[in-house]
N, C-alpha and C positions, 0 to 999 in steps of 0.2 A: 673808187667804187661808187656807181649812182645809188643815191637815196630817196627819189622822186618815183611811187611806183600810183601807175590810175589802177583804181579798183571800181567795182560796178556794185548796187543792189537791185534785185528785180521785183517788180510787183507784178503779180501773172493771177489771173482771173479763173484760176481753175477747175475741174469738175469732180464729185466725186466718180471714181470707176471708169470713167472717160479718160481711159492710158494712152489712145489715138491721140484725140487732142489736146491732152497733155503735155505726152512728149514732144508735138509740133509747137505749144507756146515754151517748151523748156530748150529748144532748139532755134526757136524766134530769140529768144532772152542770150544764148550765148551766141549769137550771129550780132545781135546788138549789142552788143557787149564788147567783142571786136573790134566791132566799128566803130566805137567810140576810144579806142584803145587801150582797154584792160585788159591785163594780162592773169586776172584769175575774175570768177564768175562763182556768185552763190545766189541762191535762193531760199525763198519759203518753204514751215516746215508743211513736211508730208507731201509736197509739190507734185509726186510722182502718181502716187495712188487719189490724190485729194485729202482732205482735211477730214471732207465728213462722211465716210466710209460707214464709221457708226458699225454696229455688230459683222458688217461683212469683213471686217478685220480680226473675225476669228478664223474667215476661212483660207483654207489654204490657195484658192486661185488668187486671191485677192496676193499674199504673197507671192507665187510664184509668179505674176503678171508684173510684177514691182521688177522684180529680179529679169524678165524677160527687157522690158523699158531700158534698162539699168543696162542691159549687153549690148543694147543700138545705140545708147551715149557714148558706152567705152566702144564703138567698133565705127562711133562715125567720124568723119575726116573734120568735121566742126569741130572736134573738140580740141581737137591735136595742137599742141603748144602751151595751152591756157591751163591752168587750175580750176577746176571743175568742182563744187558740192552738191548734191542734189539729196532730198530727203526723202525718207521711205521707210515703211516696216519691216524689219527684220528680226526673224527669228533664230536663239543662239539659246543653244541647250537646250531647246523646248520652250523659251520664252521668249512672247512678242516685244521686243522693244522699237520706240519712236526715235529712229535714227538717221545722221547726217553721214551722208556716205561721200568719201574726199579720193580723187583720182586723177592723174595727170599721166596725159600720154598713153591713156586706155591699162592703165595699171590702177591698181586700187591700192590709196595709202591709210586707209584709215578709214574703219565704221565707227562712230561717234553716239552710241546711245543716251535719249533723253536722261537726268539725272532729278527731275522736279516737276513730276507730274500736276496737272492742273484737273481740278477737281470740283470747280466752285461756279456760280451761276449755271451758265448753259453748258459747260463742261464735263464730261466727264470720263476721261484719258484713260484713269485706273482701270477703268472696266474691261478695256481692252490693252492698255499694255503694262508693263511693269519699269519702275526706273531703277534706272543701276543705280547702284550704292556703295560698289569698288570706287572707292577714290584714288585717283591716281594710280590706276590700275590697271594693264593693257591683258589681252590674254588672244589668244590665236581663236581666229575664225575659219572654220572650214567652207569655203566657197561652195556655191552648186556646179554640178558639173557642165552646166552649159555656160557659167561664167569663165570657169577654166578654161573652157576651149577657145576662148576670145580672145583671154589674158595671161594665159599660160599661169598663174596663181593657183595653189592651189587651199595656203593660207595666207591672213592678212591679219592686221592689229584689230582688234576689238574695245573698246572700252574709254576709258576715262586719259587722253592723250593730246598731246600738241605737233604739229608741224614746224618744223626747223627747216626754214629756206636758208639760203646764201645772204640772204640779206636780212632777214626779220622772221618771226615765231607766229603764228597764227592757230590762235585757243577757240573751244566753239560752245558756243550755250544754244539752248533749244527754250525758246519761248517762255514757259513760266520760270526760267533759270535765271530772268531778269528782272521776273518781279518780287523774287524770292530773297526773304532778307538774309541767306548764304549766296548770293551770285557767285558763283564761281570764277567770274572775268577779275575778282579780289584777288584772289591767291593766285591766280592765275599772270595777271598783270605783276603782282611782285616777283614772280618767277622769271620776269624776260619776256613775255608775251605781248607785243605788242599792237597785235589786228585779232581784236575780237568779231566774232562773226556769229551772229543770231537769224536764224531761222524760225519766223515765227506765223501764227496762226490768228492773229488778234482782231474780234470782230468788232465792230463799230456800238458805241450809247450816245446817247445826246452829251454834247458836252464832256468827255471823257478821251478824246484825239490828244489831249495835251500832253495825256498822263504816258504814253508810253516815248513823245518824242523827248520828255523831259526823264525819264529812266534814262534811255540813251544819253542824252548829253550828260546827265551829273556821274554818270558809268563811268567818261573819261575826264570829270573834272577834276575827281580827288585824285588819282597816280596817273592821268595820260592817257593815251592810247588813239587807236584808233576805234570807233565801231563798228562794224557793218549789221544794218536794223533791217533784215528782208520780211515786208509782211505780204499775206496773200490780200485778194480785193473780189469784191464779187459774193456772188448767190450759188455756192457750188454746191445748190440741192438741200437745205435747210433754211429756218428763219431770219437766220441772222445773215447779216453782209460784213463781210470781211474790211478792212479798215483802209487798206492802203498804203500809204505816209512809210513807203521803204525809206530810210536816210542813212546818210552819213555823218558821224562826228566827229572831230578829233581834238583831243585836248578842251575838252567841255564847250566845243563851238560847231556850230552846224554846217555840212558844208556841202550835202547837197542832198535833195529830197524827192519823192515820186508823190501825184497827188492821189488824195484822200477819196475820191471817188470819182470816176469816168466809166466810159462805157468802151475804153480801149482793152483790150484783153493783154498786152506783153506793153510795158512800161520799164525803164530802166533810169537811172540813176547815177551818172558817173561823175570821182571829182580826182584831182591831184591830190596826194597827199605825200608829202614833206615827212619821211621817216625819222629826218633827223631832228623835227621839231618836237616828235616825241621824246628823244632820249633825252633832249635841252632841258625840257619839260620837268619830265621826271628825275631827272638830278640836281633843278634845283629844289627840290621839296626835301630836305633830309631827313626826316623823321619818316618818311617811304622809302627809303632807300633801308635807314637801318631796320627797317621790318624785311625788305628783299632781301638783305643780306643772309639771315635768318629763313627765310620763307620754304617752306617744304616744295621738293621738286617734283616737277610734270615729269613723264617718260616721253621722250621727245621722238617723234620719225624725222629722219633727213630726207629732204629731197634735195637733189643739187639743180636749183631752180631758184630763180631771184625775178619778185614782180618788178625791182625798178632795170633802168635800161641805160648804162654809162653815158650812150652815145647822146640820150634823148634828156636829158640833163638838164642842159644849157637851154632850150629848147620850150620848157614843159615848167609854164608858170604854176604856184600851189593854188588850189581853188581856194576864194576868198572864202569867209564866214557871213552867215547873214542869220537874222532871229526867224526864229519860226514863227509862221503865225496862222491861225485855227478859221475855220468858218465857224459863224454866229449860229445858233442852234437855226434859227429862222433855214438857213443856209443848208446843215445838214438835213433837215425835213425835206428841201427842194431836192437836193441833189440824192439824198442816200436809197429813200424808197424808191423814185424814178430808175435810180439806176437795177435794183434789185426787182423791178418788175419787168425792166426790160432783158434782165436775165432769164427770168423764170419763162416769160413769154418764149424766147426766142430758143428758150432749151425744151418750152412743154411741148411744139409743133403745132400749137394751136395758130388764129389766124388773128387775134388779136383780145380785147376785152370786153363784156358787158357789163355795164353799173345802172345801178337804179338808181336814179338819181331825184333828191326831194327838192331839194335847195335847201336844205341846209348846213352846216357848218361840216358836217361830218363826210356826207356824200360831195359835196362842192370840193374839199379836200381831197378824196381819192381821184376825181376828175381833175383837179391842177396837178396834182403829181404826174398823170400819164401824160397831161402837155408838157411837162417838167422834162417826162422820159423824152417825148418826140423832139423835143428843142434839142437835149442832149445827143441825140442820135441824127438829126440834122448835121447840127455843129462838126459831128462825127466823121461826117458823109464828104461835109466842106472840106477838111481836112486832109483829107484822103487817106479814109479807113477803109480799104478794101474788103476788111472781116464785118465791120460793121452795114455796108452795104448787101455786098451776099446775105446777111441774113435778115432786114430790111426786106429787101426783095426774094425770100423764102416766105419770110412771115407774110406778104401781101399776096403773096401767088403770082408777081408781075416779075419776069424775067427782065424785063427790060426798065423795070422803074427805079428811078434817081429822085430820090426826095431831096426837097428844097426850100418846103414850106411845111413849117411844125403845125399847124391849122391843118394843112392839106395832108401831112400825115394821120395826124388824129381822127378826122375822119373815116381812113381806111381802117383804122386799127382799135376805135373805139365808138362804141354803140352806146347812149346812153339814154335811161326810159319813165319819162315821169310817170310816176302808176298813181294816178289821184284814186279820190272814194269821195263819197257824199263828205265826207269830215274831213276832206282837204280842200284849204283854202285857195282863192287866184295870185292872192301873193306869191305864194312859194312856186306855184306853177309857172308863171312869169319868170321867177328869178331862177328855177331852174335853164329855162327857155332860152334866158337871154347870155348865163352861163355858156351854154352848150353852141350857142353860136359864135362867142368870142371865143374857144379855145378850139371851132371848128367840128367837134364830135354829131357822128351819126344822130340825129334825134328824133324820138318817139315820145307820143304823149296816149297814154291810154289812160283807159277807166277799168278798174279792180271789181267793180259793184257789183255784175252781173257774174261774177265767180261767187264773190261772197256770200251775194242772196243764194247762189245752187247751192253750196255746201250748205249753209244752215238752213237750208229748205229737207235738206236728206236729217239732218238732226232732228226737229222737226216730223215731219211725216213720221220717222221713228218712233221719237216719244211722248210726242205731243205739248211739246215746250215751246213757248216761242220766247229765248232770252231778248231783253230788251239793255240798253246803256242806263244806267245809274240815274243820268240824267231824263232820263223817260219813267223812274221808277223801276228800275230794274236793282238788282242786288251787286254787293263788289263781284263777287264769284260772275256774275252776267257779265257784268260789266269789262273782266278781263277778258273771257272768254271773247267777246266778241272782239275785244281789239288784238287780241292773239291770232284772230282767224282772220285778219285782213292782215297781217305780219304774213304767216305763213302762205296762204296764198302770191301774196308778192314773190317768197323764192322761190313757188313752183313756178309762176312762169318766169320768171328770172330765167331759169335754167330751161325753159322751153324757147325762150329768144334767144339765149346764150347759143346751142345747139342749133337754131334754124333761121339766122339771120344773115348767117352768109350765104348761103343757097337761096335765098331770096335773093343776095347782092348779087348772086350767080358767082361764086367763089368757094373755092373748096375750104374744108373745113368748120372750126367750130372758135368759139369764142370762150375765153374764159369768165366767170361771174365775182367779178371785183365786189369786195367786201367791206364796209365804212362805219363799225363799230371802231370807237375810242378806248383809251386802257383803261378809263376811271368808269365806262359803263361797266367794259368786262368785272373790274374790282366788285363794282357796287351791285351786279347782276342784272345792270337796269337793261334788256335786253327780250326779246321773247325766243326761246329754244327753238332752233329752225325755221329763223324768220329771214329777213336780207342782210343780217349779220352772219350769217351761214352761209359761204362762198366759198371757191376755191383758193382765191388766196385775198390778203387783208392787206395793206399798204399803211395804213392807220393804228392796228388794233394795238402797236407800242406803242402809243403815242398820246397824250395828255392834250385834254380840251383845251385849256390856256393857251398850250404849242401849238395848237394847228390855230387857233386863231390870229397867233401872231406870226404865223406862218402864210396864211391868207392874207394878212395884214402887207406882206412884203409880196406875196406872188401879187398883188393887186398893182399894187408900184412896178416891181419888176417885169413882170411879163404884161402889163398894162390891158390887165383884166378890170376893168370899171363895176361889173356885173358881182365882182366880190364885196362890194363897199355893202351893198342893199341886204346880202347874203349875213355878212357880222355883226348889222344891225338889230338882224328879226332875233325872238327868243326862239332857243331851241325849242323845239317838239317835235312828238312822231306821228300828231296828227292819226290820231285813232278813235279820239270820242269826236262827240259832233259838235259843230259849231254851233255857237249863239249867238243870234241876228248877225250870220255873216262872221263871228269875230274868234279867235280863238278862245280857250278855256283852261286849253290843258299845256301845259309846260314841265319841257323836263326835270329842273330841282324841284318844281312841286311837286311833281308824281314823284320822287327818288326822296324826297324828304330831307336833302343835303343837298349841297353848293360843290361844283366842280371844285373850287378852290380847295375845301374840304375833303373830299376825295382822295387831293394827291397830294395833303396829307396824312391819310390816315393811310394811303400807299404805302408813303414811303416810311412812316412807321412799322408799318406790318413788314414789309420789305422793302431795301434792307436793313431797316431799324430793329427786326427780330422783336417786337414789342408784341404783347400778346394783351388780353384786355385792361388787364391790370395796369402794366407798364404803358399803356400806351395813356390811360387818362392819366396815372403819374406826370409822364412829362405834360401831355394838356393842359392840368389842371393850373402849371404855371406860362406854360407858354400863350396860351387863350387866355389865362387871367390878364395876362401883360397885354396882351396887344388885342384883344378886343374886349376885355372888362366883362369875361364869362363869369358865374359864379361855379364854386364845385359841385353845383347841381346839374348845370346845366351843362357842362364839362360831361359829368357823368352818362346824362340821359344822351349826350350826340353818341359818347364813345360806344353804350349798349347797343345804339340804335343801328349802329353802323355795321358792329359786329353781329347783330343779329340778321341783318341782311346780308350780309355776306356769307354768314353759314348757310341761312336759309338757298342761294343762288348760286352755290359754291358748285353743285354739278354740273351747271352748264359749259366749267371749263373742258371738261370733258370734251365736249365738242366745238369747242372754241378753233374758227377758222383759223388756217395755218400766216400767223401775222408777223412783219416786218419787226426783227428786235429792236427795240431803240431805248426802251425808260426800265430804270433799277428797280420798278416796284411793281412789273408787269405781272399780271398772273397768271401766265401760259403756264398751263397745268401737263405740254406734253414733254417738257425736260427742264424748264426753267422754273416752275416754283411749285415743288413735289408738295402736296397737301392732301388730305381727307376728302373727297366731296358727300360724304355723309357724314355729318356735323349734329353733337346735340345741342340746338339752337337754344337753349334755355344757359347754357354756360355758366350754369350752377354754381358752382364754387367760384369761376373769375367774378362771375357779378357781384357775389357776396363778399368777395377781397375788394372792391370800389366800396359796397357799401358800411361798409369796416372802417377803408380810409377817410370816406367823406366822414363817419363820426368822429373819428379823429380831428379830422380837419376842422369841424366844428367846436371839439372842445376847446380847442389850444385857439381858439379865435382867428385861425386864416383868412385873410383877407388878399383876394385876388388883384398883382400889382404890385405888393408889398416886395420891396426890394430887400433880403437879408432877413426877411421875418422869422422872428423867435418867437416862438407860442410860451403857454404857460407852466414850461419845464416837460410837456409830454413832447415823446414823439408820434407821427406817423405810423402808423404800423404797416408793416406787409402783410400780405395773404397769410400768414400761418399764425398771425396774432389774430385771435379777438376781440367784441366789446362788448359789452354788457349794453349797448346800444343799438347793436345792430339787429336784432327784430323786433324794436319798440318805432316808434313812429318821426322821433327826431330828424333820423337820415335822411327820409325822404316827407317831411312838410315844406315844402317848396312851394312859393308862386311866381314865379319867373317872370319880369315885368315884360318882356320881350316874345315875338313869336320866334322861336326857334326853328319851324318847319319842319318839326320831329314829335310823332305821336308814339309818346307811351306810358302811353294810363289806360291799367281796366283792358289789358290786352290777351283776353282770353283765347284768340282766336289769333291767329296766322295762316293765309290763306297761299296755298301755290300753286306752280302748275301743275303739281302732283294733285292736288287734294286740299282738306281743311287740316290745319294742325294745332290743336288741341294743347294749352299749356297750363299747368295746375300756377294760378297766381299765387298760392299760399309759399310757394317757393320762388317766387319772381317776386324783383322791385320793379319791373318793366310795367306801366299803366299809358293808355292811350288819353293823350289829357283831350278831355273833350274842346275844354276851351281855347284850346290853342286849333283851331281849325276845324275840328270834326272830319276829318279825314284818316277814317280808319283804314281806308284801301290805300293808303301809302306805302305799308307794309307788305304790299301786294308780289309777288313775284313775277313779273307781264317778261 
């Protein structure tokens, strides 16, 4: 009897509600499958309907169009010979379950529902389905009746089950069933199961690829097996981009893999696998053996079908092992967003992008990514991607164009528009310029001035005001004011060039308005509401200023952009007040009152460190003491400061452009980090739990640094302890030898773009120290 069977995993790019081209990449994936010589075929879950269906998977089209899909698999002649799974919703007794539907020979052997619903970051499965919790438990399913009439079935197994081939057992987990610390592929493997098969849905973070190919392998390293890891890839109509990295295991070694992000849409994976290298495997480990002996049993379907093939035996060497290995985050920035804008594009119907572009680190970024995407989709073209071409030459309007130069596509398909003002300087103007030439993009250089002066000219005539810049003598409230209204005028004509730049090029259509806010402004609010951070979609806005820098750092090398070197150099700004003699003034951590570095950590404190004010200068107060020699003063005043902007700015997630997921402490406010955006910014009781522990920490003599320090028998206290010192004046006589770049002394006032907001100090330890800068507009909301 042979024991050599090829098996395939597929990574399929697909859409939500898009059943058309669906079912053509799930019909591409078992035609390749074939051909590569497997004799069974699985995929990603929810493959049929898509992944992110989202609340349309309470309705019923949405199932019965699954079910429609489902009848041209089992009734076409591609399927015929092969073991088939395809994933989909169904509903069984009135409840939706996230299930693997398994068929051979246009017969249905088993509906396989989800068992370990995923719930957590951008997730949220429960809402719409329910996980079974019959263990080992099969029960009859009544078919619809247009299935019957395909398959003559009119019930099939439901539930918690395994397939019994002629040759080997084949168990099925559904995506969070692998990260869950019951996997099921445990009981399942001591039971005889030897080819587990995961259908999964897993989207991409920086740095986090490793983690599911290293589930898979250690899956089969403790009792054996084989895996099959099917992930989906792509932008199928949400933020996130699906991950890729379909693979194969066996016996806790890797043995063959789909990559991690391309702009191919049906992708497979095929390797040999040595049946009998499992059972060698698992009997020599006895202490797995005496738990299988013992092990509670699966309800088994038979099919009399066997994936390996006697004659092909001899024939059919086992795929070697080889170690996985990951792109450098640099890596996934180049590749992940590129690839998910070139989905979004090529699925909006639009004709390509507009970016306003400053030249700096933020906006220079979203424009390397879209040369990122063009290179990619060249590469594609070289190839010979015939999906990628056709929609290349959709998105350009040219029937007959063949791209071959990522310069020369960029151009067609990106517009990008220095908008100077009196207070933008020639540097940036230049380095935008000479950007836009090396990576080939459409380029415009206007002036904003004569919008700005008309609107405040209508303010003005109104009420007889004329606000002036700070630096004119003007007040902070002026002061924002006027750099909020050269912000927001930038996204109205944004979106008026977006709209009418291709009818200039004489080309149909419209452009989309590319967005180049960072995750640590988003956190910190440093932003103006409905400015050019308000796009239609954002490439950037997961993504941390450190990461795009040394992201730039590598596109500069790699794609041999020179025009990036001058760009990393300059400080950030947004170039809003006005220059003096020529030079700039204003810089972004000066006006934000905190250091990116800072930022993404008090991110990833806040998320996913779960830390809330209290806990988060807890840990500061040692980890800053150690490594930059803060005091618990000055701990205290960054952690208020930071928190207090944040609540303050916490609404603008609201409308926070729809941006590319990539960092764990992002604060996409539309599914991924559910929060208040009206906040009482005074945090009353958390600031008064700091200022409790700083007395504490003063009495027992803490000393920041101290490795192992014992105070003087007292402890710490948390928030629900008191001190007979915490509203006398100890806690906070502080003079901080250091500028911290954070005002708060004497902070009676908090200014936004709402309004003034008035805070009684007799209940605050927050004071604006004068000495440390006199910049009371830090706290500003722009």
């Amino acid at each position: 009897m042979g024991h050599k069977a090829v098996l395939s995993v597929c990574t399929l790019n697909q859409w939500a509600l898009d059943f058309t081209g669906n079912l053509d990449r799930i019909l591409t994936s078992i035609s390749l499958s074939r051909q590569a010589g497997a004799r069974y075929r699985t995929g990603p879950e929810l493959e049929v309907s898509g992944y992110s269906c989202d609340d349309h998977f309470y309705e019923s089209d949405t199932l019965l169009h699954c079910w429609e899909v489902l009848g041209q698999l089992l009734s076409s002649p591609s399927t015929r010979g092969l073991l088939v799974d395809v994933g989909m919703p169904v509903m069984h007794r009135n409840v939706t379950y996230n299930c693997r539907v398994a068929f051979y020979n246009g017969q249905i052997l088993l509906i396989r529902p989800k068992m370990k619903l995923c719930d957590d970051g951008n997730y949220r499965e429960s809402r719409w389905f329910t996980a079974w919790t019959r263990i080992r438990t099969l029960e009859d399913y009544v078919l619809p009746r247009m299935i019957t009439n395909i398959c003559g079935q009119t019930k099939v197994p439901f539930g918690d089950g395994v397939i019994s081939l002629r040759d080997t057992v084949i168990g099925y987990e559904i995506c969070e069933e692998l990260w869950n610390p019951e996997s099921p592929h445990i009981d399942m493997g001591l039971d005889g199961v030897e080819i587990f098969v995961n259908g999964s849905g897993s989207h991409t973070e920086l740095r986090k690829a490793y983690v599911a190919g290293e589930l898979v392998r250690s899956a089969t390293m403790k009792s054996g097996g084989c895996y099959l890891f099917n992930n989906l890839r792509g932008c199928d109509g949400q933020r996130v981009y699906f991950n890729g990295c379909s693979c194969i295991a066996v016996n806790g070694e890797m043995v063959a893999r789909t990559a991690q992000f391309s702009v191919e849409e049906v992708e497979i994976a095929a390797a040999v696998v040595d049946l009998e290298e499992i059972r060698i495997y698992r009997n020599l480990i006895r202490s797995r053996n005496v738990c299988g002996a013992s092990a509670p049993r699966y309800p088994r379907i038979d099919l009399d079908f066997s994936l390996s093939e006697p004659s092909e035996d001899f024939c059919l060497p086992r795929s070697p092992s080889f170690t996985m290995t990951y792109h450098s985050p640099e890596e996934e920035i180049a590749l992940g967003p590129a690839c998910w804008l070139w989905d979004y594009l090529r699925r909006s119907g639009q004709g390509g992008y507009f970016l306003p572009l400053s030249g700096g680190v933020d906006s220079s970024s979203s424009a390397t990514l879209v040369y990122s995407m063009c290179r990619l989709v060249v590469q594609a073209v070289q190839k010979g991607d015939e999906t990628a071409l056709a929609n290349v030459r959709r998105v350009t309007g040219d029937s007959g164009y063949t791209p071959t130069d990522p310069s020369e596509l960029c151009n067609r398909v990106l517009v990008t528009c220095y908008m100077g003002s009196e207070n933008s300087s020639e540097e940036t103007k230049n380095r935008a310029k000479k950007l836009a030439t090396q990576i080939g993009s459409y380029h415009l250089n206007i002036s904003i001035d004569m919008a700005v002066k008309a609107v405040l000219g209508i303010f003005s005539t109104v009420t007889g005001f004329f606000p002036k810049f700070k630096v004119r003598g003007g007040s902070a409230r002026e002061n924002l004011a006027l750099q909020n209204v050269q912000a927001r005028v930038r996204m109205v004509l944004a979106y008026l060039f977006a709209q009418l730049m291709l009818w200039v090029r004489e080309r149909p259509g419209g452009l989309l308005v590319l967005g180049s806010a960072n995750v640590d402004e988003a956190l910190r609010g440093y932003m103006t509401k409905y400015d050019c951070s308000s796009a239609d979609v954002n490439p950037i806005g997961g993504i941390s200023k450190a990461d795009l820098k040394s992201f730039l750092s590598y596109a500069a090398e790699k794609f041999k952009l020179s025009a990036l070197a001058g760009i990393l150099s300059a400080p950030p700004t947004a170039e809003l007040e006005p220059l003096r003699e020529g030079s700039l003034v204003q810089t972004d951590e000066q006006d934000m009152g905190m250091s990116y570095a800072e930022l993404s950590v008090y991110g990833r404190l806040r998320k996913p460190g779960a830390c809330g004010p209290y806990s988060m200068f807890m840990k500061l107060v040692h980890d800053w003491g150690n490594e930059r020699q803060l005091t618990p003063e000055e701990v205290a005043k960054k952690v208020k400061f930071f928190f207090t902007m944040y609540s303050i700015n916490r609404h603008k997630m609201t409308t926070l452009t729809p941006s590319y997921h990539a960092e764990v402490y992002s604060p996409d406010d539309n599914r991924y980090d559910h929060r208040p955006f009206l906040y009482n910014i005074r945090w009353t009781w958390q600031f008064a739990a700091i200022d409790d522990a700083l007395a504490r920490l003063e009495k027992v003599g803490f000393k920041p640094g101290a490795a192992g320090f014992v105070g003087k028998g007292t402890e710490v206290g948390g928030p629900g302890q008191t001190s007979q010192k915490q509203n006398g004046n100890n806690a906070n006589q502080t003079n901080p030898s250091r500028n911290l770049g954070v005002q708060v002394k004497n902070m009676s006032e908090v200014e936004t773009d709402g309004g003034v907001e008035n805070i009684d100090s007799s209940t605050k330890k927050r004071k604006i120290d004068a000495q440390e800068g006199k910049k009371e507009d830090n706290v500003v909301s722009l």
